[in-house]
Backbone as CSV, one residue per row, in Angstrom:
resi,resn,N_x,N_y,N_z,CA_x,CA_y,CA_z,C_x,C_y,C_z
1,UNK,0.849,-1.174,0.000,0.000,0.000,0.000,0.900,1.245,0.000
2,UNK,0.513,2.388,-0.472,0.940,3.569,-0.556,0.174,4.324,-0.628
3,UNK,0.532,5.353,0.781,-0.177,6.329,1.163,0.342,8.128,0.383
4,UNK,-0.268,8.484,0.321,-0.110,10.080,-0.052,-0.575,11.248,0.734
5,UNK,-0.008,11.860,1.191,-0.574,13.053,2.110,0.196,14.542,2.092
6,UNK,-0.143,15.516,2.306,0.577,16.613,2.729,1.263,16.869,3.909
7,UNK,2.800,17.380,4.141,2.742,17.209,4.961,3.325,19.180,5.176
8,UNK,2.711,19.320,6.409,2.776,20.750,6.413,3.704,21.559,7.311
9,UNK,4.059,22.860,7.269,5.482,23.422,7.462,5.416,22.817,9.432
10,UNK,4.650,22.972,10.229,4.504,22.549,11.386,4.587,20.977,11.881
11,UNK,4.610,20.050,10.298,5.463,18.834,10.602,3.950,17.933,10.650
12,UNK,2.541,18.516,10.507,1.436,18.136,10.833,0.929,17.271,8.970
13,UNK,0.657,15.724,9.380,0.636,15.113,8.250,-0.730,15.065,7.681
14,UNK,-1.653,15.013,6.713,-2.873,14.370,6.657,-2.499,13.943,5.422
15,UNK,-3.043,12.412,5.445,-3.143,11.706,4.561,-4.141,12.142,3.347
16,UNK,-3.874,12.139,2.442,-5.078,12.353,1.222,-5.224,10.363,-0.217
17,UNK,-4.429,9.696,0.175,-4.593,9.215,-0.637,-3.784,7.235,-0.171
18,UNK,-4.628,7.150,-0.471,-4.557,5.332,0.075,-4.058,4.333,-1.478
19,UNK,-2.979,3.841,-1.627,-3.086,3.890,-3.207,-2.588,2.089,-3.037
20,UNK,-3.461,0.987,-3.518,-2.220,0.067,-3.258,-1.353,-0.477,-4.441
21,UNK,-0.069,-1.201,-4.438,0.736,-0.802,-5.805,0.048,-1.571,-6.698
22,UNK,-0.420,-2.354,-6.775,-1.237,-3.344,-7.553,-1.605,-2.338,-8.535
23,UNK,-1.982,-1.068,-8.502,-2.894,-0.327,-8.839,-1.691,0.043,-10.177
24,UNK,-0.740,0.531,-9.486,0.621,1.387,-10.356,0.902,0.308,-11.441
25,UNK,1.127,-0.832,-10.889,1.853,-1.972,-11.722,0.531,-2.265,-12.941
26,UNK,-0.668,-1.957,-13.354,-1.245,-1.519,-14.405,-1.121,-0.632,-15.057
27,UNK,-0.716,-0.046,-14.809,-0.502,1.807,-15.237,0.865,1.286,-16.109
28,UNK,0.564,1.900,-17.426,1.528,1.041,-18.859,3.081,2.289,-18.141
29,UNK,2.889,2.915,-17.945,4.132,4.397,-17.264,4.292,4.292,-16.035
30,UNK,3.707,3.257,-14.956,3.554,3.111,-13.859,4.136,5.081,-12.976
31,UNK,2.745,5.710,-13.001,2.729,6.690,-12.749,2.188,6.888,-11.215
32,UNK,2.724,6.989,-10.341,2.626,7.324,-8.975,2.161,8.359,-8.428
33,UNK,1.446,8.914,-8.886,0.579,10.079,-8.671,-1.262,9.637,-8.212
34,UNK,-1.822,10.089,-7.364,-2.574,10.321,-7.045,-4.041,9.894,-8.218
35,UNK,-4.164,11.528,-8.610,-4.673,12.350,-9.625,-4.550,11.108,-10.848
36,UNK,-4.228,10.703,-10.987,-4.106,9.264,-12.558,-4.144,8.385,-12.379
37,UNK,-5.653,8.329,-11.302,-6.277,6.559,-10.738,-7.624,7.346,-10.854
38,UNK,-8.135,6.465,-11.302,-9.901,6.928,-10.540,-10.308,5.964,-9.763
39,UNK,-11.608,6.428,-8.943,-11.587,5.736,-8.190,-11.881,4.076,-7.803
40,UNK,-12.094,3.732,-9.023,-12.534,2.268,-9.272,-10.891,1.872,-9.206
41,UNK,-9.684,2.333,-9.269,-8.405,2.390,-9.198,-7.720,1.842,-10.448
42,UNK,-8.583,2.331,-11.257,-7.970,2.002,-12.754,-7.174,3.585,-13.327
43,UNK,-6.147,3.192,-13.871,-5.678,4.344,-14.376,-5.960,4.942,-15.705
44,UNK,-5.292,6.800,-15.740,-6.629,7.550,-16.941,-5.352,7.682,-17.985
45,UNK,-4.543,6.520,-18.336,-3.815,6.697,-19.224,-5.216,6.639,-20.909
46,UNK,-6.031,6.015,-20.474,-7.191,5.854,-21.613,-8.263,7.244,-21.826
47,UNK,-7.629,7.980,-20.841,-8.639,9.175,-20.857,-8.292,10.212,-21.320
48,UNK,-8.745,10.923,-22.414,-8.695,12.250,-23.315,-8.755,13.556,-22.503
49,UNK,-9.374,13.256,-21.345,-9.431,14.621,-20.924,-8.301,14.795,-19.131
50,UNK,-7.951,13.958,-19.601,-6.557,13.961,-18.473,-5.430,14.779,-19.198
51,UNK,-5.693,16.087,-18.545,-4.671,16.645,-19.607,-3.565,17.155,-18.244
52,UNK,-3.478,16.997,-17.335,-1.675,16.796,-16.699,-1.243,15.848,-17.489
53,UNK,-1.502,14.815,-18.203,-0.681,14.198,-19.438,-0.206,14.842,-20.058
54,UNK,-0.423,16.070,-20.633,0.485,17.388,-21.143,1.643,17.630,-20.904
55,UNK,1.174,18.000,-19.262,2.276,18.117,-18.674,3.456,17.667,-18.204
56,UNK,3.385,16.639,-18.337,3.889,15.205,-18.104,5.254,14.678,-19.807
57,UNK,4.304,15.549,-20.655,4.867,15.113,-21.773,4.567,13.835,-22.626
58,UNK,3.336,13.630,-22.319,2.813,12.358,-23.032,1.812,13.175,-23.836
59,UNK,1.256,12.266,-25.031,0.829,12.824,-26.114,-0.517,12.122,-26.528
60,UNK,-1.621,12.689,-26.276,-2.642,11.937,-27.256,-2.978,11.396,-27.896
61,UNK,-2.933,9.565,-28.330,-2.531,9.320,-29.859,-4.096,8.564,-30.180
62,UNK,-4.612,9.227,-31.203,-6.115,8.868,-31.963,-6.358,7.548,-32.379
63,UNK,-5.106,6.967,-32.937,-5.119,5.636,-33.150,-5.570,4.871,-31.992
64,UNK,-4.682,4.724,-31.153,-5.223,4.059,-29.933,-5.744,4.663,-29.012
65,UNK,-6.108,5.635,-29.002,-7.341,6.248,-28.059,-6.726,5.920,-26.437
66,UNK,-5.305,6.303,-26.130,-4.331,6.124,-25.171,-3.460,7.262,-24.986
67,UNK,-2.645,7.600,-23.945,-2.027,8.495,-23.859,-0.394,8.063,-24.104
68,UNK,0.439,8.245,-24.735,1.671,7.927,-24.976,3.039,8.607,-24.896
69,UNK,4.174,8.265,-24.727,5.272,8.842,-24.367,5.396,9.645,-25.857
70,UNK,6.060,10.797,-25.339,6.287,12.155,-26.242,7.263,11.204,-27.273
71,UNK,6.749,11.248,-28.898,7.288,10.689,-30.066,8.666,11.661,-30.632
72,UNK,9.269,12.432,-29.428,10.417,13.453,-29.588,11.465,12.892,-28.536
73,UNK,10.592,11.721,-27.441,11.454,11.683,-26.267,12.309,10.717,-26.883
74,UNK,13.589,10.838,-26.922,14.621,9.819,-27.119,14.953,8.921,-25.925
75,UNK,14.429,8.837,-24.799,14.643,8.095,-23.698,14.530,6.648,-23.775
């Protein structure tokens, strides 16, 4: 399991997010973030309107109706 929380300048923690890895190890980018599970705990690599995928540098691809690593990233 993996938890997610804030933790704040006074050292005071609250948890925001219960994640277990099972969840990540589907995720084709195994992306550890919160925000890119819903709550059925499937991840929104399939979702068009997940756009921190932007940000992220992954790219929209129409063909497969999936989100994919930037076709510039040489990594």
């Amino acid at each position: 399991m993996t938890k997610f929380g804030i933790l704040d300048s006074d050292g005071n923690y609250e948890e925001t997010a219960d994640i277990p890895q099972s969840q990540f190890h589907n995720c084709p980018f195994l992306i550890m973030l919160p925000e890119h599970y819903r709550a059925d705990g499937t991840c929104r690599c399939d979702d068009p309107d997940h756009i921190e995928m932007i940000e992220w540098e992954y790219v929209w691809d129409v063909k497969t109706e999936r989100w994919i690593a930037s076709p510039d990233d040489d990594e």
